[in-house]
C-alpha positions in Angstrom: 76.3 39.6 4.0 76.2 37.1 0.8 78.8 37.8 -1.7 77.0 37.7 -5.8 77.4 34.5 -7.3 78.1 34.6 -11.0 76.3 32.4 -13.3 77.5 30.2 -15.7 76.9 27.2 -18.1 78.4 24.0 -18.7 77.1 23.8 -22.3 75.7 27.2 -23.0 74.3 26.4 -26.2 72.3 22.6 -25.2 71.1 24.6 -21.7 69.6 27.1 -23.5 68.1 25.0 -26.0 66.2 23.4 -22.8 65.4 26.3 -21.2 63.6 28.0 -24.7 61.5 24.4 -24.9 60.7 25.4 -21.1 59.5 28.8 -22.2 57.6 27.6 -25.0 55.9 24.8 -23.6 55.7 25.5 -19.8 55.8 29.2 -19.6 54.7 29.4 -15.3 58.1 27.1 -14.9 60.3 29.4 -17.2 59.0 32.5 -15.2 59.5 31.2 -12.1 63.3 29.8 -13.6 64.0 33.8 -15.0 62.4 35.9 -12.3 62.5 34.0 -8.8 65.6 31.4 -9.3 68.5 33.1 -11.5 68.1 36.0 -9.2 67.9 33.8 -6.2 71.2 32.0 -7.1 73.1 35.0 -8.1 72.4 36.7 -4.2 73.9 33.3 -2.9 70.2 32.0 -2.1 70.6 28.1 -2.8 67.4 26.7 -3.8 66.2 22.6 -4.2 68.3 19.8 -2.4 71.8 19.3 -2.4 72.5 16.2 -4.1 76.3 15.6 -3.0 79.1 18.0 -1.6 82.8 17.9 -2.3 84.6 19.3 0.6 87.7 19.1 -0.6 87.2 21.8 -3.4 83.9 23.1 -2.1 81.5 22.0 -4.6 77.9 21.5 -4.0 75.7 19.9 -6.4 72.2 21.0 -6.1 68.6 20.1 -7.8 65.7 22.3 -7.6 62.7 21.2 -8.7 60.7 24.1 -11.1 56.4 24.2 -10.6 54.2 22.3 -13.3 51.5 20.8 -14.1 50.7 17.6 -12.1 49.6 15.8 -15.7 53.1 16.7 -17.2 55.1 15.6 -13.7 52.9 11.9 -13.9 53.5 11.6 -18.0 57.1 12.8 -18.4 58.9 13.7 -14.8 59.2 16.9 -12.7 61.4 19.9 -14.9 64.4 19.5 -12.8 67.2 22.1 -12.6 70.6 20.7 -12.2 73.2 23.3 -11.4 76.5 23.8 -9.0 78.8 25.9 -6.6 81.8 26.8 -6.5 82.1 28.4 -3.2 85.4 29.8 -3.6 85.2 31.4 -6.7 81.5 32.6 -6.1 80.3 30.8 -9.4 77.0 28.8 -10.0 77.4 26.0 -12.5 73.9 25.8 -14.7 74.4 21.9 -15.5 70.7 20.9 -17.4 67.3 20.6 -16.9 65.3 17.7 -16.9 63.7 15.4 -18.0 66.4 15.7 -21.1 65.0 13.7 -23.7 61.0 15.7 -23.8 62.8 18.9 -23.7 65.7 18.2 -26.4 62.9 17.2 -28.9 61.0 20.3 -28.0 63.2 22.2 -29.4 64.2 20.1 -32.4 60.5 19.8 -33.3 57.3 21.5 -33.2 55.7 19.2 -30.9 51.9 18.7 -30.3 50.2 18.9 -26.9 47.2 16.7 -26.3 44.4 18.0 -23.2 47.2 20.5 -22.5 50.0 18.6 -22.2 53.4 18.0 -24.1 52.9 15.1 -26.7 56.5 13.6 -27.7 56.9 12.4 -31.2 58.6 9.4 -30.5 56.4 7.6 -28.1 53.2 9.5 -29.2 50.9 6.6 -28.4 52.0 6.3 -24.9 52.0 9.4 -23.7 48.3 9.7 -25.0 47.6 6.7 -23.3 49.1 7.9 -20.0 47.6 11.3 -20.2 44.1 9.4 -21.4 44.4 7.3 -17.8 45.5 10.1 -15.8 42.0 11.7 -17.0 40.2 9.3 -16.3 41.3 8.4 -12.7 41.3 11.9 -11.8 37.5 11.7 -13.2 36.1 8.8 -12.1 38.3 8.4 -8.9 40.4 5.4 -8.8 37.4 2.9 -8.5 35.0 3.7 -11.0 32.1 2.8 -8.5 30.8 5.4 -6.3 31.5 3.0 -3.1 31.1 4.0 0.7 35.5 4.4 2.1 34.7 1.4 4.5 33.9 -1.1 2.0 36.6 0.2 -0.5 39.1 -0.4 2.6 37.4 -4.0 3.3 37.6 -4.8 -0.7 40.9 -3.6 -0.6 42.0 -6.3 2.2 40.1 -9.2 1.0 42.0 -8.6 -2.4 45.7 -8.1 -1.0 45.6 -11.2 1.2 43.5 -13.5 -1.8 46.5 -12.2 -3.7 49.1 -13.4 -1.3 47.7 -16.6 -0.3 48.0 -17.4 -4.6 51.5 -16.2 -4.3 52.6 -18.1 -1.2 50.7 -21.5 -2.5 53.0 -20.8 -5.9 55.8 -20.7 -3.9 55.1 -23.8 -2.1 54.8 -25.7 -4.7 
């Protein structure tokens, strides 16, 4: 039988600051977080991948990966939990979530979301731009012809060995 766990916080208040920009801006991620992970962890159920171990004090560090949108993962980086065991003393370590930097000026600021997706003030521009050519390869396809796989394949050769021949001549020389 598992033994509880109990949960606790590194930095209570900057974890929980993350975790309400989660909730306000990715609400299927914060759900999953509140309802299938905390109780999870707290039964002794480790979820995600353990990143290292320490067996002299029995510490395992562990990062579990939360469900989003496949636009926000490409613009900003998967939500990433980041949290620890103490196996002796039954305690889980709630360490952050990432990615930091989207999340921290979430909550410091009302940020704007453009096609559905988390706009940061900062590097407004560029996140546009990524979501903008996200869109549009996810529209169009990759190529924007409408070409038969074969000759996308034979394309795709004849460019990757013009390309090297250039290279290797530049090295050459």
């Amino acid at each position: 039988m598992k033994s509880n766990y109990i949960i606790d916080y590194v930095n209570e208040n900057e974890f929980r600051k993350k975790e309400r920009a989660i909730k306000k801006y990715n609400m299927l991620a914060y759900k999953k977080l509140l309802f299938d992970y905390y109780p999870s962890l707290r039964e002794g159920n480790f979820l995600g991948v353990v990143v290292s171990t320490n067996e002299k004090d029995h510490i395992d560090k562990y990062e579990l990966t939360l469900p989003t949108d496949k636009t926000f993962v490409k613009v900003h980086g998967n939500i990433t939990l980041h949290y620890s065991v103490y196996k002796d003393n039954n305690i889980v370590m709630l360490e952050t979530l990432t990615p930091e930097d989207i999340l921290t000026e979430g909550h410091q600021k009302e940020l704007t979301t453009y096609k559905g997706v988390m706009v940061s003030k900062s590097h407004k521009e560029l996140d546009m731009f990524k979501i903008n050519l996200l869109n549009s390869m996810n529209k169009n396809g990759f190529f924007l012809l409408n070409l038969p796989d074969w000759l996308l394949v034979v394309l795709t050769i004849l460019f990757t060995g013009t390309l090297s021949a250039i290279i290797i001549k530049l090295i050459i020389k």
